[in-house]
C-alpha positions in Angstrom: 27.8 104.5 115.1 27.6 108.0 115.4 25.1 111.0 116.1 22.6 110.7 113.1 21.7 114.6 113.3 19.0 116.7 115.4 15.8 115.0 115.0 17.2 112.0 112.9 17.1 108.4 114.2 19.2 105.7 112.1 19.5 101.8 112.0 23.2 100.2 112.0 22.0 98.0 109.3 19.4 99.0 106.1 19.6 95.6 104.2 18.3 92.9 106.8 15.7 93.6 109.0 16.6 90.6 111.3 20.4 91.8 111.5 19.7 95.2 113.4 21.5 95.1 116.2 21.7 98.5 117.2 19.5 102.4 116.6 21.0 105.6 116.9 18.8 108.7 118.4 19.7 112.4 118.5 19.3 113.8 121.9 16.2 116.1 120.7 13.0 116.1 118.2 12.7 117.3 114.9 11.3 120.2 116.9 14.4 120.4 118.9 13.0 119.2 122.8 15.7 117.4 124.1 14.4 114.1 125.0 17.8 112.6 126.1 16.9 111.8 129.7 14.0 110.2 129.3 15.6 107.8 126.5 18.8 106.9 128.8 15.7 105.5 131.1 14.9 102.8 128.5 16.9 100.3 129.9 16.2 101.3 133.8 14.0 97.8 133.9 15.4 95.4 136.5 13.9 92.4 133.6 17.7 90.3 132.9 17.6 90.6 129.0 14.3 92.7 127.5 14.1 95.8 128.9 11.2 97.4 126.8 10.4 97.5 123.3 10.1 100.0 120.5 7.7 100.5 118.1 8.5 103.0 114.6 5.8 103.8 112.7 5.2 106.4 110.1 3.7 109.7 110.9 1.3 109.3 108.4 -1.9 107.4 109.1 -2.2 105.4 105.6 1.7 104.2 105.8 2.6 100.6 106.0 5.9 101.5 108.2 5.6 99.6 111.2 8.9 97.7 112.8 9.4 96.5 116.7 12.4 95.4 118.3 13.8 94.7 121.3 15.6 96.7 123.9 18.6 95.8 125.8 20.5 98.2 126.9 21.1 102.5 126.2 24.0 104.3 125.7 24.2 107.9 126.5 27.1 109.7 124.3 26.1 113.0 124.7 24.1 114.6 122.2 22.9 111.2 121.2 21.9 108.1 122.3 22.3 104.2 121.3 20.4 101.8 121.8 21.2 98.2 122.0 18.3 96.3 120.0 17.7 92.6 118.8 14.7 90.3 117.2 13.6 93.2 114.8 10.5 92.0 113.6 8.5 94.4 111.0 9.8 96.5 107.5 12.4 99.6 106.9 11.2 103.0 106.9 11.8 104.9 103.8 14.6 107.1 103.6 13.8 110.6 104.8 10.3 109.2 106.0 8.9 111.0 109.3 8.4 108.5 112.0 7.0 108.1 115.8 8.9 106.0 117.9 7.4 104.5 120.9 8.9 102.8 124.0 6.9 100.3 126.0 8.9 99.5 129.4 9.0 96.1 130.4 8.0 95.4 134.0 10.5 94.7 136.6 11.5 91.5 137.5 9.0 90.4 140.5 10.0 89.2 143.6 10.9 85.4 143.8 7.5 83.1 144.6 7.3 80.5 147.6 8.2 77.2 146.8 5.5 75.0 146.0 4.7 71.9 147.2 5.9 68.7 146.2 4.3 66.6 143.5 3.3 63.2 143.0 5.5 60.9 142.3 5.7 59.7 138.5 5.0 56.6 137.4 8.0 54.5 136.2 9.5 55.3 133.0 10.0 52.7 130.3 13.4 50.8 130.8 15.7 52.7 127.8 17.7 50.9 124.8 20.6 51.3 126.9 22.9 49.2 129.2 21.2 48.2 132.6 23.6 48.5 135.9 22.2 46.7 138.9 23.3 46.4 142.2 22.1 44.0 144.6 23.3 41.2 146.8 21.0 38.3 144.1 21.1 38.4 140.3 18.3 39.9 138.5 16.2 37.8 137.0 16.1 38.2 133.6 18.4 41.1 131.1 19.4 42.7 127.9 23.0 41.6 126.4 25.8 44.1 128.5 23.8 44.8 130.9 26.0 44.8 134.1 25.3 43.2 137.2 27.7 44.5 140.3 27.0 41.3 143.8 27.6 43.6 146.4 27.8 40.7 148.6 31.0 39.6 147.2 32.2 42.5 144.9 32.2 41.0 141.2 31.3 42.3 138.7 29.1 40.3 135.9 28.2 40.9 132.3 25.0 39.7 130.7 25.5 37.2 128.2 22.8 35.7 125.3 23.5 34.4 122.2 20.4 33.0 120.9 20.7 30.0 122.5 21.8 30.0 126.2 21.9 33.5 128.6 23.4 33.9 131.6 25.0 36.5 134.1 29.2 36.2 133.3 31.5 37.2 136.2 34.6 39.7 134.5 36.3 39.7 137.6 36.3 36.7 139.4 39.6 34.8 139.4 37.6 31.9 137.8 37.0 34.2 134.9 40.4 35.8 134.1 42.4 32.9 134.9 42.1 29.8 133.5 42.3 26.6 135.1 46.4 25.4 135.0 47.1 22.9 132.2 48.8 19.9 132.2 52.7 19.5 132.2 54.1 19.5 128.6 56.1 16.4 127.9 59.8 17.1 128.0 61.4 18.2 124.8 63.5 15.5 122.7 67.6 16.3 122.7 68.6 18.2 119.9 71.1 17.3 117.7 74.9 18.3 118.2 75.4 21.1 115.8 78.4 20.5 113.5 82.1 22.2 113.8 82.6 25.6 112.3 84.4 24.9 109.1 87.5 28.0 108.1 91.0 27.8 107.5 93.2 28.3 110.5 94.9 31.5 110.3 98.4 32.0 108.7 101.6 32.6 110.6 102.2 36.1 111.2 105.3 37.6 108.9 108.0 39.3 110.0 112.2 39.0 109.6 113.7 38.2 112.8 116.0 41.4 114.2 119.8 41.2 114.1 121.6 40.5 117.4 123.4 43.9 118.7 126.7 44.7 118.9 129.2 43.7 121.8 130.1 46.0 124.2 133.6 47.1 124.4 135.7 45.4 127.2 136.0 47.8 130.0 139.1 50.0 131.3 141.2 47.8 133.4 144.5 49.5 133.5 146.7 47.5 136.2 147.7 50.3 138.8 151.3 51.3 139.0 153.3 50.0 141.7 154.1 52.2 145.1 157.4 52.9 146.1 159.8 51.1 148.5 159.9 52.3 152.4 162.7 54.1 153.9 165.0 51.5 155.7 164.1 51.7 159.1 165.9 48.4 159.9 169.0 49.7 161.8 169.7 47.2 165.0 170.5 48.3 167.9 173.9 47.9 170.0 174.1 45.2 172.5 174.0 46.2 176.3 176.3 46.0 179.0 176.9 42.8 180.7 175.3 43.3 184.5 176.5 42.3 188.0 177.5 39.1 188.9 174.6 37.8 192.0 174.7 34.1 190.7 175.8 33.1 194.1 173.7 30.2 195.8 172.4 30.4 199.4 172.4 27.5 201.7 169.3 25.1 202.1 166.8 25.7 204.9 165.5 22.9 207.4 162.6 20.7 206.7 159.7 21.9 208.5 157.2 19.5 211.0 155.0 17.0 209.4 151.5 18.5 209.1 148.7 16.6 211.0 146.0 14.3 209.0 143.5 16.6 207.4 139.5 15.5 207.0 137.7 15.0 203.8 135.3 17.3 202.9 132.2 16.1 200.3 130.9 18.6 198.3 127.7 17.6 198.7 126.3 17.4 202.4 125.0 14.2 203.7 121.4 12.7 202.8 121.9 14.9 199.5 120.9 13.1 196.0 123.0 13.6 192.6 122.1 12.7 189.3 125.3 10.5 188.1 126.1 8.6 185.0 127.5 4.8 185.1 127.9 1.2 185.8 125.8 0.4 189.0 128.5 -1.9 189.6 131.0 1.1 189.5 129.3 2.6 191.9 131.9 5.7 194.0 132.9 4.9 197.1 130.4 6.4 199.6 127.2 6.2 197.7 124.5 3.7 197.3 121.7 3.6 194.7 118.1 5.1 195.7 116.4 1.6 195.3 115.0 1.9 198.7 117.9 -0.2 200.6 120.8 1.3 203.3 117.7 3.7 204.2 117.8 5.4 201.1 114.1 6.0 198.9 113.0 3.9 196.3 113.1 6.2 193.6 113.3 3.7 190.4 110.9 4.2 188.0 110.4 7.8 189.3 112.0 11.5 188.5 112.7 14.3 191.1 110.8 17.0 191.5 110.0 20.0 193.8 107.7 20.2 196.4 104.3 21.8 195.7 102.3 22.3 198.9 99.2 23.2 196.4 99.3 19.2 194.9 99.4 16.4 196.2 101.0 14.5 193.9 104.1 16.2 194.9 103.5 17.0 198.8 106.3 14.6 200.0 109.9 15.2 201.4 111.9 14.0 197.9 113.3 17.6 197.4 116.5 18.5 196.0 118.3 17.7 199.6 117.3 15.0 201.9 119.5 15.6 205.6 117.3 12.9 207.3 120.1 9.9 206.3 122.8 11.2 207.8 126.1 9.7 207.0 124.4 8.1 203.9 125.2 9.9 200.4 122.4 8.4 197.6 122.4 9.1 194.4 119.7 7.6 191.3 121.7 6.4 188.1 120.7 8.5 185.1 119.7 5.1 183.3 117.1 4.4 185.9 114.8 7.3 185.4 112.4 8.0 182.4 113.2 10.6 180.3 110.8 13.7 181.2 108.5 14.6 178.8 
């Protein structure tokens, strides 16, 4: 909107009565007082929506102009004013008609009362069309079909159930409910029949010519090497020496010396030693008897020699490689009389 003119008031709309939304005032009268502060006071009421109201009637006694509307809020745009209006009840001046407009201020908004004290309690209301949830440890006694029933004892959950001719509370989550009880074992399934062989024509022989054998090589170089020349002669013998001295004279034969007196035989072995020997026992050398126990040798038959361990006693005793206690007596244990050592 804008400013209507000194003295003028206008409405934003001239058609519907109930669809002015909005007034604009010039700042001063048709007498030119400048009323503009006292109309940006119109909405200075601390009421939340209705601030006041204003009244435009005619200036004429015996006119029917008479409209009142609501005031919300004022706009000062200096020079003129707007005023937010709404619920226009009343009828449109004429055009040009001279009119008094009157503002009635709406109290402010009063301070907020004490709280009052509490009521009675109402009576119970009638139980509604709609589904019943109950929740108690028991069942209630009687319901409508769905109404819901929650055992807080146990935590399940029933439905109400009538069909005319049985009713009753229906758990929907109780394992009972959900799952059914487990049905018997199916008899086992007769063998099917074998299906038959695939019937097609096996596939043909792949075609193709066969490829030609290659060419033989060509037989290598073998060129037989000339022959090397004959060596120099190197052959030439030498002359014959001189023939030497003559010292083919024979001296004279020298005396026979003294017989030399008997020597002693020496064994190689010392006395009371024992040999491994191969032979005939009856073939037995001179000087040496079997180890059979006899001529005060040990009875070693049946046994092998070993070393002396002074850690077992299994072989603690004096059968060691040399035995000096039979002197002048050489033994010796025939290979065929011992067991071969495993």
């Amino acid at each position: 909107m804008s400013d209507p003119g000194g003295g003028i008031f206008r409405y934003n709309n001239s058609s519907t009565l109930g669809s002015v939304s909005a007034i604009a005032i010039d700042a001063t009268t048709k007498e030119g007082t400048d009323l503009s502060d006292y109309i940006a006071t119109w909405d200075d009421s601390s009421n939340d929506i209705v601030k006041g109201h204003i009244i435009v009637k005619s200036n004429e006694n015996g006119d029917a102009t008479y409209t009142v509307l609501e005031v919300t809020g004022v706009t000062d745009n200096t020079g003129w004013l707007q005023i937010a209006v709404q619920n226009a009840t009343g009828n449109f001046p004429t055009n040009n008609e001279e009119c008094v407009i009157q503002f009635y201020r709406t109290g402010n908004k009063g301070e907020k009362g004490q709280k009052g004290e509490k009521g009675t309690k109402g009576e119970k209301g009638q139980k509604g069309s709609g589904t019943q949830i109950t929740i108690a440890d028991a069942a209630p006694g009687t319901g409508n079909n769905g109404d819901l029933w929650w055992a807080s004892d146990d935590f399940d959950l029933h439905v109400y159930y009538d069909d005319g001719d049985s009713s009753q509370w229906v758990s929907i989550t109780s394992n009972t409910s959900l799952k059914g009880e487990k049905g018997e074992k199916g008899q086992k399934g007769e063998i099917g029949f074998k299906g038959q062989k695939g019937e097609g024509d096996k596939g043909q022989k792949g075609e193709g010519d066969k490829g030609d054998k290659g060419i033989k090589g060509e037989i290598g170089n073998t060129t037989k090497g000339e022959k090397g020349s004959t060596g120099a002669d190197n052959s030439t013998k030498g002359q014959k020496g001189d023939t030497g001295a003559d010292n083919s004279t024979k001296g004279q034969k020298g005396d026979e010396g003294d017989k030399g007196s008997t020597g002693e035989t020496t064994f190689a072995v010392p006395q009371g030693g024992i040999i491994i020997w191969s032979g005939n026992s009856g073939n037995i050398p001179t000087g040496w008897v079997l180890c059979n126990g006899s001529n005060g040798t040990p009875d070693l038959r049946g046994r092998f020699i070993v070393c002396f361990d002074n850690n077992n006693s299994d072989y603690g005793f004096g059968y060691i490689l040399f035995i000096d206690i039979f002197e002048g007596v050489n033994c010796f244990c025939s290979c065929n009389r011992f067991p071969l050592q495993s």
